[in-house]
N, CA, C and O atoms as a printed pandas DataFrame, in Angstrom:
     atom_number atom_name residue_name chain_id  residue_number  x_coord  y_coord  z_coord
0              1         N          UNK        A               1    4.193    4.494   13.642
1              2        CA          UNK        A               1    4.001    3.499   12.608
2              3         C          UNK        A               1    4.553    4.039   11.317
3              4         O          UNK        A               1    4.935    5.180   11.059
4              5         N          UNK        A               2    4.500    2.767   10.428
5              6        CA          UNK        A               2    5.281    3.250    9.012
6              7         C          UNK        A               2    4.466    2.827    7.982
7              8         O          UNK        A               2    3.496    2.135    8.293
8              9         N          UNK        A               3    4.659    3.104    6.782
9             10        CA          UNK        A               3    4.063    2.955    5.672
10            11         C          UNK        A               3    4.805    3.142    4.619
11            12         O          UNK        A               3    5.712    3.936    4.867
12            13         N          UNK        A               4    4.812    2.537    2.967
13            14        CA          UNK        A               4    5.492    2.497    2.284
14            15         C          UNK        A               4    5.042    3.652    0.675
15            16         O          UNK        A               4    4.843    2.992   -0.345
16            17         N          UNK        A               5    4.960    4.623    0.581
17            18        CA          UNK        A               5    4.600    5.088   -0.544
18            19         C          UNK        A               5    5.107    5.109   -1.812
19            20         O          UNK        A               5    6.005    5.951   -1.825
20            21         N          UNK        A               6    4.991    4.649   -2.781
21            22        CA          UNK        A               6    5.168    4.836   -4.237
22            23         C          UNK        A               6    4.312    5.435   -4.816
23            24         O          UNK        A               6    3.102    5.213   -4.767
24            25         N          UNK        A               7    5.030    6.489   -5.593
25            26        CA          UNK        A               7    4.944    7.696   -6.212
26            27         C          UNK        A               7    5.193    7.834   -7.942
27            28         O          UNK        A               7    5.851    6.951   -8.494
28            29         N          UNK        A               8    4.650    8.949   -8.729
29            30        CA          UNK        A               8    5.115    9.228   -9.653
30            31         C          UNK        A               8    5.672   10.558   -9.643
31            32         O          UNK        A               8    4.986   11.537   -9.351
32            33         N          UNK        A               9    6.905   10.627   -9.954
33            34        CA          UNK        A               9    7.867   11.995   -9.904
34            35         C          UNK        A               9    7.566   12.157  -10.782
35            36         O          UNK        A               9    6.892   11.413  -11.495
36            37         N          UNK        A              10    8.188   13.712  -11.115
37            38        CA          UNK        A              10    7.464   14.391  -12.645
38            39         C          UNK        A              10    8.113   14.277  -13.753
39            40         O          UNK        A              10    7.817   14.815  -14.820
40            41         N          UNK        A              11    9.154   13.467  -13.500
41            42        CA          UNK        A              11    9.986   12.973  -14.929
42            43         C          UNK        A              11    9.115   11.319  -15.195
43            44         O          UNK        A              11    9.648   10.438  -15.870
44            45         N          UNK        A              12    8.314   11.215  -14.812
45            46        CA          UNK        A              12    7.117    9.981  -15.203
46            47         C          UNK        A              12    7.782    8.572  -14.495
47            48         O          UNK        A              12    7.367    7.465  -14.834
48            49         N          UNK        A              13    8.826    8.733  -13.506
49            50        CA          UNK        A              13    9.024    7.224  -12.782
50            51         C          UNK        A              13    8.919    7.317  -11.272
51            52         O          UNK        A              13    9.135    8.232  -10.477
52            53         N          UNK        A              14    8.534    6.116  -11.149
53            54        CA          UNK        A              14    7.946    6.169  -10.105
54            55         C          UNK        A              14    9.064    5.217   -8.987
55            56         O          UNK        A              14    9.909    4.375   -9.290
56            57         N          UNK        A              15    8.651    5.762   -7.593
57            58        CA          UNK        A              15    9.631    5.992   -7.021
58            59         C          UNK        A              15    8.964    5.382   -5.379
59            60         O          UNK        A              15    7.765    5.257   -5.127
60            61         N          UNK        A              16   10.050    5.090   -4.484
61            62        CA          UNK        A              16    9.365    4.672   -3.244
62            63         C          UNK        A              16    9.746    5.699   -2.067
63            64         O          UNK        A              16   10.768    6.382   -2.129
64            65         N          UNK        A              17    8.845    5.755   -0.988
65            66        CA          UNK        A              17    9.194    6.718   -0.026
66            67         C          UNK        A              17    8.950    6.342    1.139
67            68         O          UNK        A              17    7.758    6.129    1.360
68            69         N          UNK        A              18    9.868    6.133    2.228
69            70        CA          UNK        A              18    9.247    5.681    3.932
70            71         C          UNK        A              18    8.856    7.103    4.401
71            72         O          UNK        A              18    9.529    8.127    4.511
72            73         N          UNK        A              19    7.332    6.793    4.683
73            74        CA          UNK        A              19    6.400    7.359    5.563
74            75         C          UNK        A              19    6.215    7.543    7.053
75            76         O          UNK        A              19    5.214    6.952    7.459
76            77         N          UNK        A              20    6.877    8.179    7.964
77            78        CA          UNK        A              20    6.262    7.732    8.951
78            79         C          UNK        A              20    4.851    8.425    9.613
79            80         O          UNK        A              20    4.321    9.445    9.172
80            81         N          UNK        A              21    4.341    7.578   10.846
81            82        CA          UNK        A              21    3.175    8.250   10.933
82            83         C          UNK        A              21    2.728    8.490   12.250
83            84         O          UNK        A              21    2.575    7.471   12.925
84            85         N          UNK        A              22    2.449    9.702   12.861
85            86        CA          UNK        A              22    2.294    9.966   14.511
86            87         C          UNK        A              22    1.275    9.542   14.893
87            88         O          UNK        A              22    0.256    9.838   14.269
88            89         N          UNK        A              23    1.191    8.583   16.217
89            90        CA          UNK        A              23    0.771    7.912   16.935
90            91         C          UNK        A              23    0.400    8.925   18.219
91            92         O          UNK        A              23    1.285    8.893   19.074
92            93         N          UNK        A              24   -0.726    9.825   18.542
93            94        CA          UNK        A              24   -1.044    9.855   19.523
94            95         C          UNK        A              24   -1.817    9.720   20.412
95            96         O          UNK        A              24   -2.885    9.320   19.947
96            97         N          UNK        A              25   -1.863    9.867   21.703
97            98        CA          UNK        A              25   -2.933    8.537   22.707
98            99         C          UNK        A              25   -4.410   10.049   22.781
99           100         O          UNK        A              25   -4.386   11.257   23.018
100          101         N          UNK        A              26   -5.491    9.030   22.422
101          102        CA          UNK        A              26   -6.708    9.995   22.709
102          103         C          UNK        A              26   -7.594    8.784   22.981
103          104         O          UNK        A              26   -7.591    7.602   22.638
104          105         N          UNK        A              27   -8.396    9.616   23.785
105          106        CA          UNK        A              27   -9.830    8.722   24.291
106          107         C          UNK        A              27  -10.721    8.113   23.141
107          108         O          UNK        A              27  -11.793    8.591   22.769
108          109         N          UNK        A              28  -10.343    7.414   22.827
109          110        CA          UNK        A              28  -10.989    6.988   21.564
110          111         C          UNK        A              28  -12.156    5.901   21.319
111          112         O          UNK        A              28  -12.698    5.547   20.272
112          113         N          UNK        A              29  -12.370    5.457   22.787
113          114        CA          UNK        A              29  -13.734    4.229   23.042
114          115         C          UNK        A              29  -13.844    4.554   24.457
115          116         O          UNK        A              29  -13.442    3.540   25.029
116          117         N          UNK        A              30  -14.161    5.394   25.305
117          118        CA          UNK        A              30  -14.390    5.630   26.436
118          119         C          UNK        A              30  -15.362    4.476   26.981
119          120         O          UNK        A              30  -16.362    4.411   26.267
120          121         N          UNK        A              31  -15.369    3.769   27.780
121          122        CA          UNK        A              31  -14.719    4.046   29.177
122          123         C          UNK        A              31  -13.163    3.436   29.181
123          124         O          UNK        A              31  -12.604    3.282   30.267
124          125         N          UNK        A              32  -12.421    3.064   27.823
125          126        CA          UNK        A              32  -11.491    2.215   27.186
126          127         C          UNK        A              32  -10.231    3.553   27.990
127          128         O          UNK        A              32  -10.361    4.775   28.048
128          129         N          UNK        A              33   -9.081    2.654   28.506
129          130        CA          UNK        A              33   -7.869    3.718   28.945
130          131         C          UNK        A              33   -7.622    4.113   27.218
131          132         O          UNK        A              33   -7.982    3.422   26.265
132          133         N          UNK        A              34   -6.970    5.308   27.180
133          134        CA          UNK        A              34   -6.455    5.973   25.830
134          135         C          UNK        A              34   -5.892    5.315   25.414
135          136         O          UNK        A              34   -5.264    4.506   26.097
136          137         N          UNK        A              35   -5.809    5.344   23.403
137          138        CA          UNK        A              35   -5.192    4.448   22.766
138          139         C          UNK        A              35   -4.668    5.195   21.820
139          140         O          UNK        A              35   -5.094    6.334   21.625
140          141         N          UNK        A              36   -3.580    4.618   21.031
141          142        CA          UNK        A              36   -2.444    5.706   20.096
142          143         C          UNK        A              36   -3.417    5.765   18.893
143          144         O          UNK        A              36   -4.055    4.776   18.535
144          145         N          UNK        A              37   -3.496    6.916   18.314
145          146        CA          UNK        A              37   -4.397    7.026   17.096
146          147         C          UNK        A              37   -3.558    7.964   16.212
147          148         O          UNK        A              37   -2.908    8.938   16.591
148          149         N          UNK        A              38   -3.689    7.502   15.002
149          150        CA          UNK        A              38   -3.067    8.983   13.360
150          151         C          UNK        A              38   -4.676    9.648   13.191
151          152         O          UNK        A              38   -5.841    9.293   13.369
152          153         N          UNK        A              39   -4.019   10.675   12.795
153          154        CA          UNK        A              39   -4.824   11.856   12.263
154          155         C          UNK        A              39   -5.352   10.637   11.123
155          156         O          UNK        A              39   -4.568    9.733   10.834
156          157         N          UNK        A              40   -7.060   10.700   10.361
157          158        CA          UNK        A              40   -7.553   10.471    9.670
158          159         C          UNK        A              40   -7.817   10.878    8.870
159          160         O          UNK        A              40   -8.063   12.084    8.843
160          161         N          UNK        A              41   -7.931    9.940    7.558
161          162        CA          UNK        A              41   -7.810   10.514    6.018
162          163         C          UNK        A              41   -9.227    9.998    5.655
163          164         O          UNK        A              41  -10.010    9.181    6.140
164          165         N          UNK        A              42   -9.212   10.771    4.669
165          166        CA          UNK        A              42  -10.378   10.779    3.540
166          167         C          UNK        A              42  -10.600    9.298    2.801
167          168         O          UNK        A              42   -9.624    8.704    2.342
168          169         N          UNK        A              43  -11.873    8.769    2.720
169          170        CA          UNK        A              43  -11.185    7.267    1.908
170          171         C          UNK        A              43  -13.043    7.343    0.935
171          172         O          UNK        A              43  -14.114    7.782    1.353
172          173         N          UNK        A              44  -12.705    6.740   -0.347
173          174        CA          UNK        A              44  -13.858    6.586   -0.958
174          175         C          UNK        A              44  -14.779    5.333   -0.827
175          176         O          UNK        A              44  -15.991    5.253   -0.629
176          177         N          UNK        A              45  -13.498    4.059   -1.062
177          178        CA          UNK        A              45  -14.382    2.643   -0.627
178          179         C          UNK        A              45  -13.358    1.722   -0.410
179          180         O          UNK        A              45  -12.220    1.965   -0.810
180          181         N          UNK        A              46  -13.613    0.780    0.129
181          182        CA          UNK        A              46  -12.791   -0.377    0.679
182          183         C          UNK        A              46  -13.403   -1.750    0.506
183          184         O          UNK        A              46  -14.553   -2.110    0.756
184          185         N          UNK        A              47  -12.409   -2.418    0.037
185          186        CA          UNK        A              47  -12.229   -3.940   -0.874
186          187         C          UNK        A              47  -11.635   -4.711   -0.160
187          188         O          UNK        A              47  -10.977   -4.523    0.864
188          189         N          UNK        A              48  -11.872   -5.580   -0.707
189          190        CA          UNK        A              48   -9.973   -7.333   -0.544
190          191         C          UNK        A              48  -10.234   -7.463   -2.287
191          192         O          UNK        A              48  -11.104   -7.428   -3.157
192          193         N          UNK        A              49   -8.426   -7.676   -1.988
193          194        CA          UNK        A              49   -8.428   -8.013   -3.282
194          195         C          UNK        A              49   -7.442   -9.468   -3.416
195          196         O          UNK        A              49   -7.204   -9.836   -2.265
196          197         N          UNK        A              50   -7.065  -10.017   -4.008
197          198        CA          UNK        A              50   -6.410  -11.450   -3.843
198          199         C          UNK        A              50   -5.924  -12.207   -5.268
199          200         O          UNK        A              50   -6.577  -12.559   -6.250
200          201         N          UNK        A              51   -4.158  -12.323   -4.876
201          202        CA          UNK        A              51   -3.710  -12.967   -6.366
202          203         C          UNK        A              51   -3.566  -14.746   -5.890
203          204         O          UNK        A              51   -3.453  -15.321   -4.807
204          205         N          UNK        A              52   -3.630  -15.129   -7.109
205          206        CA          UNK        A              52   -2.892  -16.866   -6.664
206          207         C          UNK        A              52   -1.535  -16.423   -6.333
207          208         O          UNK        A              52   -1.165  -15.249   -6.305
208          209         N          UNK        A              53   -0.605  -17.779   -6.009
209          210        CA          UNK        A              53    0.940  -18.063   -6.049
210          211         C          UNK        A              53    1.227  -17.903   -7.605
211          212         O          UNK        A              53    0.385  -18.321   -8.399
212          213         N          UNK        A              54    2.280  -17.366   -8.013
213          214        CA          UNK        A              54    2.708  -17.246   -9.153
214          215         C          UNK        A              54    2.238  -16.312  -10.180
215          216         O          UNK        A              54    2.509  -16.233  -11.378
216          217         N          UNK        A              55    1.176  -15.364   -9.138
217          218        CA          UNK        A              55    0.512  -14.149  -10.272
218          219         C          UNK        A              55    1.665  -12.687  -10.580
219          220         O          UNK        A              55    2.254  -11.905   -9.834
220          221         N          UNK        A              56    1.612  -12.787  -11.424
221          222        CA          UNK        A              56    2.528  -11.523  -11.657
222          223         C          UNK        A              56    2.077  -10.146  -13.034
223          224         O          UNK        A              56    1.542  -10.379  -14.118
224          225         N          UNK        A              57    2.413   -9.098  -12.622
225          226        CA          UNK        A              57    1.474   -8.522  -13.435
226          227         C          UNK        A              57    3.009   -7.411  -14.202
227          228         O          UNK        A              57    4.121   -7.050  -13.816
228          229         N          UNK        A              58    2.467   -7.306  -14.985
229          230        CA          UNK        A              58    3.546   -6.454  -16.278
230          231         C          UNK        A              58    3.644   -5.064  -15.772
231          232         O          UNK        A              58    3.080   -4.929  -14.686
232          233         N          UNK        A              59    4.324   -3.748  -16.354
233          234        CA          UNK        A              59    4.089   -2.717  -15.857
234          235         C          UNK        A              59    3.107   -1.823  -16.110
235          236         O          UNK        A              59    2.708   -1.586  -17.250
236          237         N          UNK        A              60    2.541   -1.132  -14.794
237          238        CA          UNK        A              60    1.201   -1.142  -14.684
238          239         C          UNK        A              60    1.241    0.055  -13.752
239          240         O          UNK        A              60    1.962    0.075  -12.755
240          241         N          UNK        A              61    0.179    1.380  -14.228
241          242        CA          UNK        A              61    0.328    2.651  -12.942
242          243         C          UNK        A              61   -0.545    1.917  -12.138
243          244         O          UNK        A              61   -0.823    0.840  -12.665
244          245         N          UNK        A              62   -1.323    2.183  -10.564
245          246        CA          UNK        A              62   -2.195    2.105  -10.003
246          247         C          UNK        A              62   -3.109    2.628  -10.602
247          248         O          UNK        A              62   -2.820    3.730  -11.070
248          249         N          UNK        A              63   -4.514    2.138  -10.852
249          250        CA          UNK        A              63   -5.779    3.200  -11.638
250          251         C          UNK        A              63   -6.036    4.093  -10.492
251          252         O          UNK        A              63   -6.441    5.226  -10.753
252          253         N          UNK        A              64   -5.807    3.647   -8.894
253          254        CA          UNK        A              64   -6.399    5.260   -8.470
254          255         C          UNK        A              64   -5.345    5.273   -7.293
255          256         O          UNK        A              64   -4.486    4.401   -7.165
256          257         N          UNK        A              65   -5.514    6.440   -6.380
257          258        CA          UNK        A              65   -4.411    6.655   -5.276
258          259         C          UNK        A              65   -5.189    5.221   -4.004
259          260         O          UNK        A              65   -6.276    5.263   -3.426
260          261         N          UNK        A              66   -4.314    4.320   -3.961
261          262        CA          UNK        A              66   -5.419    3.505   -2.602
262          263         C          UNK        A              66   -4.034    3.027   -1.541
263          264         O          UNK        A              66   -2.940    3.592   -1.530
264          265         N          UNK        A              67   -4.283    2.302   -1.020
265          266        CA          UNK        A              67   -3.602    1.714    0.486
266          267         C          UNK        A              67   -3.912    1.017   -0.074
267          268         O          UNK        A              67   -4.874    0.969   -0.840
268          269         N          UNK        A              68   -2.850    0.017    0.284
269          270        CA          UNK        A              68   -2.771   -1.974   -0.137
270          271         C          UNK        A              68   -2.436   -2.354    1.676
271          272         O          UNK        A              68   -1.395   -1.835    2.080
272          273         N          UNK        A              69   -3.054   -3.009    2.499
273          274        CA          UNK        A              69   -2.699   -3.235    3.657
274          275         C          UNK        A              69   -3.074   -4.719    3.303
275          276         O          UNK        A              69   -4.161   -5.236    3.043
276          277         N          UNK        A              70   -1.194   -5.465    3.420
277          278        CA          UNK        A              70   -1.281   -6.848    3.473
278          279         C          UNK        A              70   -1.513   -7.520    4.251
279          280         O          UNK        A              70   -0.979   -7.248    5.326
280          281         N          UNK        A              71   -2.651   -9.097    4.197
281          282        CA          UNK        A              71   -3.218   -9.469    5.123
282          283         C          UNK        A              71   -2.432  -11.057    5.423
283          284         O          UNK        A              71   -2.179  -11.584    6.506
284          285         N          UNK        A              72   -2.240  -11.427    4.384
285          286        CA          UNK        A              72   -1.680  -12.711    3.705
286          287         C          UNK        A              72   -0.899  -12.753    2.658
287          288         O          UNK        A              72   -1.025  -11.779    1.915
288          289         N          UNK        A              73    0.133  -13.821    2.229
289          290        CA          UNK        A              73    1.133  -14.096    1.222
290          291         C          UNK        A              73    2.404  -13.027    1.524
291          292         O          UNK        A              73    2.825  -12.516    2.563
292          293         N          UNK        A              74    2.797  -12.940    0.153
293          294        CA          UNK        A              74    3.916  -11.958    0.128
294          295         C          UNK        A              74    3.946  -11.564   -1.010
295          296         O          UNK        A              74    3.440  -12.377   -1.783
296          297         N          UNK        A              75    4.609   -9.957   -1.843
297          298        CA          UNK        A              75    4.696   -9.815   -2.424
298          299         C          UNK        A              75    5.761   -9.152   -2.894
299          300         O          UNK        A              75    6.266   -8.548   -1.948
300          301         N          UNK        A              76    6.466   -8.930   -4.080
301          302        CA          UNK        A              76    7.302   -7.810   -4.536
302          303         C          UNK        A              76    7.178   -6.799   -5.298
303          304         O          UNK        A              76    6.768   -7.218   -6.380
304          305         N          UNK        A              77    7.301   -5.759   -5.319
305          306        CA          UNK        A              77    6.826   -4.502   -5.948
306          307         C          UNK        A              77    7.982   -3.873   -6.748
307          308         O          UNK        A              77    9.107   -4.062   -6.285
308          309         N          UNK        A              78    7.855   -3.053   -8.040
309          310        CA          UNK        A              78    9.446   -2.790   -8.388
310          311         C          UNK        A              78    8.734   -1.356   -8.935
311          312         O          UNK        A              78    7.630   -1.153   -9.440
312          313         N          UNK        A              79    9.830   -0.475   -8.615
313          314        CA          UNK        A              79    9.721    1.058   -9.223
314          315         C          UNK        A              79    9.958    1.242  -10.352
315          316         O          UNK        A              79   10.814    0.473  -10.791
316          317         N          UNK        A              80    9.525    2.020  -11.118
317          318        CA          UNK        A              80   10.641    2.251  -12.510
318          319         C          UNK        A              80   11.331    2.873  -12.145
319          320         O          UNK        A              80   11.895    3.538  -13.014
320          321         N          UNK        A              81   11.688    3.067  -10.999
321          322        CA          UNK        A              81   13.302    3.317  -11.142
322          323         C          UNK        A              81   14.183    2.324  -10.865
323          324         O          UNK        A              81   15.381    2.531  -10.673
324          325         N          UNK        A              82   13.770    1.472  -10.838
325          326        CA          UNK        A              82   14.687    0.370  -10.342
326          327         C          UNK        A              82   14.809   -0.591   -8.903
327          328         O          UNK        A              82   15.322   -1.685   -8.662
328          329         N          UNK        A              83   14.306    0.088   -8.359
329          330        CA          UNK        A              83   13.938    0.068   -6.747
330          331         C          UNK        A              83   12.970   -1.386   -6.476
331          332         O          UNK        A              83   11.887   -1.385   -7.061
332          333         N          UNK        A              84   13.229   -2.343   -5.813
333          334        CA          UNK        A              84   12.881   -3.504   -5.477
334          335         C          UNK        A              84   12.141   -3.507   -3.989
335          336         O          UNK        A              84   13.052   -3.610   -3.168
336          337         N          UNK        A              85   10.784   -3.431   -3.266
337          338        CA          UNK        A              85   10.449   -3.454   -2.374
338          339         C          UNK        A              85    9.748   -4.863   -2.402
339          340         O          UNK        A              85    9.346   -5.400   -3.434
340          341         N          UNK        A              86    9.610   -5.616   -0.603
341          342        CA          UNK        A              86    8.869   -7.213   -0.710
342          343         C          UNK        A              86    7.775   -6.776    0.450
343          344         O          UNK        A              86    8.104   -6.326    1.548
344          345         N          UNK        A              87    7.209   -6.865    0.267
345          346        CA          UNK        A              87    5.816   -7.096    1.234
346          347         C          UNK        A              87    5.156   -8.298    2.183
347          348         O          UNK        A              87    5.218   -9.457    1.772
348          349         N          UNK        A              88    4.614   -8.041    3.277
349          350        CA          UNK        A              88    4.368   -9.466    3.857
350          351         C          UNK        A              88    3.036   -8.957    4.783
351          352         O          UNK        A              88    2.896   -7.748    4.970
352          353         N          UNK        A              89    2.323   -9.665    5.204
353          354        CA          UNK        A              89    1.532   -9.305    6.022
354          355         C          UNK        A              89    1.814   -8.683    7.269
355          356         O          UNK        A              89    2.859   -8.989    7.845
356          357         N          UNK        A              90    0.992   -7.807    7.798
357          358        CA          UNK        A              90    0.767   -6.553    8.198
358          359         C          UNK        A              90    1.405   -5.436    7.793
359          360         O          UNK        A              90    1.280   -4.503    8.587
360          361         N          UNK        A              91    2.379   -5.092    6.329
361          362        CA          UNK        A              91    2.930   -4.254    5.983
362          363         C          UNK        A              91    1.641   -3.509    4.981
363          364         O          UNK        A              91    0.704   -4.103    4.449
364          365         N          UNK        A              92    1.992   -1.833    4.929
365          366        CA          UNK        A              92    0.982   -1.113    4.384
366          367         C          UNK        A              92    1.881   -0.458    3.173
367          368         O          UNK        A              92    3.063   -0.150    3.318
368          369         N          UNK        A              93    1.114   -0.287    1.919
369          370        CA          UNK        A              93    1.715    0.225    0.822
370          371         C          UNK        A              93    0.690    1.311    0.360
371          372         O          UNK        A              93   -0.486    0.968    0.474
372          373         N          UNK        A              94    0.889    2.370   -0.064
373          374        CA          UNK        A              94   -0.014    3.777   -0.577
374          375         C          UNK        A              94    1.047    3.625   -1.971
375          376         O          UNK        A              94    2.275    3.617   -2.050
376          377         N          UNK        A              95   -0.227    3.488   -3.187
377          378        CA          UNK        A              95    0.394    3.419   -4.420
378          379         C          UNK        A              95   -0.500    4.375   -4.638
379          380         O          UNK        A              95   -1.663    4.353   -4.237
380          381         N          UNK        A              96    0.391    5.857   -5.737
381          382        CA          UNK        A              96    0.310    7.090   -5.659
382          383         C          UNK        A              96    0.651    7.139   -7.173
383          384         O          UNK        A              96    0.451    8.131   -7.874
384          385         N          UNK        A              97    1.103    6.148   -7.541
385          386        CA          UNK        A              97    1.815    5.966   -9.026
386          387         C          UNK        A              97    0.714    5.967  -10.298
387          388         O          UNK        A              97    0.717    5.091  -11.163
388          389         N          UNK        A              98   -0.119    6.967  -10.271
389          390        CA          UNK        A              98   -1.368    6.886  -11.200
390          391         C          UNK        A              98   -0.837    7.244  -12.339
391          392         O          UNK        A              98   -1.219    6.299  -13.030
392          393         N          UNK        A              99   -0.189    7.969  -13.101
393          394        CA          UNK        A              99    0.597    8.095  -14.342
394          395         C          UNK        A              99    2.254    7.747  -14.399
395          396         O          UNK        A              99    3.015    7.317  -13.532
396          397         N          UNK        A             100    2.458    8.110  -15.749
397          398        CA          UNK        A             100    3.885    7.791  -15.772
398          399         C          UNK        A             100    4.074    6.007  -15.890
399          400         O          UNK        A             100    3.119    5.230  -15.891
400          401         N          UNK        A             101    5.421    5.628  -15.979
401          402        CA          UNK        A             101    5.556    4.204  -16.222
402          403         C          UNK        A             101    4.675    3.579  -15.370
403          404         O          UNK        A             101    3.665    3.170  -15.941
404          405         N          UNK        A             102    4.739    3.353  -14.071
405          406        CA          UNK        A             102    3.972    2.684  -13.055
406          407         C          UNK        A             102    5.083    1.628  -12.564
407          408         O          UNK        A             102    6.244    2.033  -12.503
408          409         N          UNK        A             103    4.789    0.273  -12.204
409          410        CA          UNK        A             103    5.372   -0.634  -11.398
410          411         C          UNK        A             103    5.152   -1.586  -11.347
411          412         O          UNK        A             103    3.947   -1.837  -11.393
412          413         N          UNK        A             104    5.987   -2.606  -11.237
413          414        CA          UNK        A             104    5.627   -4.182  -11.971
414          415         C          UNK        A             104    5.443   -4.531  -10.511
415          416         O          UNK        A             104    5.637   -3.765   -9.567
416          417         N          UNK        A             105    4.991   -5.946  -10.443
417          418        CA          UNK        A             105    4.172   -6.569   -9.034
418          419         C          UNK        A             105    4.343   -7.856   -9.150
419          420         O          UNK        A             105    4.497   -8.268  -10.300
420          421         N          UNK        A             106    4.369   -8.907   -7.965
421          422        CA          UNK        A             106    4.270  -10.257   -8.384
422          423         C          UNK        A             106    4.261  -10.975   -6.937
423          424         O          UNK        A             106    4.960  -10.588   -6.000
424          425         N          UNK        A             107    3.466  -11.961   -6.885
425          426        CA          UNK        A             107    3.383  -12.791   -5.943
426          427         C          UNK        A             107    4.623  -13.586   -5.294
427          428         O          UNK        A             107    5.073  -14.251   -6.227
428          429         N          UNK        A             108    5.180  -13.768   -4.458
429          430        CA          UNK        A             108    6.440  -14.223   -3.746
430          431         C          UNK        A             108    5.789  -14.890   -2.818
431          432         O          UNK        A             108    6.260  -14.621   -1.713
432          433         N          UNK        A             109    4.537  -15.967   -2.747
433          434        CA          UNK        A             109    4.719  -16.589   -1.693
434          435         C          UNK        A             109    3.654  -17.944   -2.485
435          436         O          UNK        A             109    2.864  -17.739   -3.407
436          437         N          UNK        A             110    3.930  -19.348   -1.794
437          438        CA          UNK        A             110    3.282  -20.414   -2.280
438          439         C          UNK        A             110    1.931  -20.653   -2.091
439          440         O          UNK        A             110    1.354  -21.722   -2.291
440          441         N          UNK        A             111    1.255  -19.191   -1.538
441          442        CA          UNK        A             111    0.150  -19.513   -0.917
442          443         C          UNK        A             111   -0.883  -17.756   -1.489
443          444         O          UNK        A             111   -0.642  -16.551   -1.414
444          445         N          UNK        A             112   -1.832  -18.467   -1.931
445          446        CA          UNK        A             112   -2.831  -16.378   -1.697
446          447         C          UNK        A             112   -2.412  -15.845   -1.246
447          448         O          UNK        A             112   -1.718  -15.915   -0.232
448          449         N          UNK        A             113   -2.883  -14.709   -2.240
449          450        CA          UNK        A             113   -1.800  -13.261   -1.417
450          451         C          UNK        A             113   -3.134  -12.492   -1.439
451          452         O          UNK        A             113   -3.891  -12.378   -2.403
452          453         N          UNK        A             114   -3.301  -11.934   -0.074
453          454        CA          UNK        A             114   -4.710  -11.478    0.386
454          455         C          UNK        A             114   -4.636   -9.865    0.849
455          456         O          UNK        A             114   -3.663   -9.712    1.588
456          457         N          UNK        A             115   -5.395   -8.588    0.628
457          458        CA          UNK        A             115   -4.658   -7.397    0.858
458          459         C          UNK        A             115   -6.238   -6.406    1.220
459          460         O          UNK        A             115   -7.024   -6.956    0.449
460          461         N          UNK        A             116   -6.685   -5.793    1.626
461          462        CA          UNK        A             116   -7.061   -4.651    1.910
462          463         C          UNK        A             116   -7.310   -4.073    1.328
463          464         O          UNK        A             116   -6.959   -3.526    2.373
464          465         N          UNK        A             117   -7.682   -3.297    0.444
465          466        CA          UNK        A             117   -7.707   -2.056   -0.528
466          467         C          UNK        A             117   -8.689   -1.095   -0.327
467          468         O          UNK        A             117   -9.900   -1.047   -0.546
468          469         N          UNK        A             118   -7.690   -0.185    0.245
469          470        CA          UNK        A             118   -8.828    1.685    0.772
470          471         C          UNK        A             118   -8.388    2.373   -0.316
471          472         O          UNK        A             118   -7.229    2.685   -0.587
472          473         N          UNK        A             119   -9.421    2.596   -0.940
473          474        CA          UNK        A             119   -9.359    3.663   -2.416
474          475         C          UNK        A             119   -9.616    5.103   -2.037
475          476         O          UNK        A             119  -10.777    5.135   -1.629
476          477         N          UNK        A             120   -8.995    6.503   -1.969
477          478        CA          UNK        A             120   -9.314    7.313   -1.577
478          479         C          UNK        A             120   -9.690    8.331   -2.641
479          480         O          UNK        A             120   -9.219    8.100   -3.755
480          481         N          UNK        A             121  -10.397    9.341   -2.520
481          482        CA          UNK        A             121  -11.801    9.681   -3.380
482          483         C          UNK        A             121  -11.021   10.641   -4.009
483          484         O          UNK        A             121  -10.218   11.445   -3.535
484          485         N          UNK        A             122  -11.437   10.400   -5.331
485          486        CA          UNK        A             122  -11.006   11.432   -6.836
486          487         C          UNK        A             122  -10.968   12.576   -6.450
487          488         O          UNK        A             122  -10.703   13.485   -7.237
């Protein structure tokens, strides 16, 4: 599996990175045949969070390191560096971009844009 990370580099812009992530099969609900599992991370709390059609937000760091796992709508994400990423449901985003410029955001679809949010601990 994959995942999308945006980052802040240390010249303060922030930047995108493909993640990938190992999938391996462990007994994970016995008497269940084995199923592909990632190594597990640390997480503090978990939300939904949800814009209208036409919400768009100015540039902005993430306030903390979280996972955005889209459920609904679509969205577009932009780096300060320039970098244009679109989002759609079942795609996963790790925004890492806590200082520095941050990253503008905006709704791309005619309908709620509905997302996940795992905040992982200070």
């Amino acid at each position: 599996m994959q995942y999308v990370r945006l980052y802040a580099g240390p010249e303060g812009e922030s930047h995108f990175e493909d993640v990938a992530v190992a999938l391996d099969p462990v007994d994970f609900a016995p008497p269940a045949p084995p199923l592909h599992l990632s190594a597990f991370l640390p997480v503090a709390r978990l939300g939904f969070l949800g814009a209208p059609p036409g919400w768009r937000g100015d540039w902005h760091p993430t306030p903390r390191r979280q996972f955005l796992v889209f459920l609904s709508g679509g969205s577009g994400v932009q780096a300060s560096d320039g970098e244009i990423r679109h989002f759609k449901a079942g795609d996963v985003l790790l925004l890492e971009d806590t200082t520095g410029k941050g990253h503008l955001s905006w709704a791309e679809a005619d309908e709620d844009i509905l997302h996940v949010v795992i905040q992982a601990p200070d």
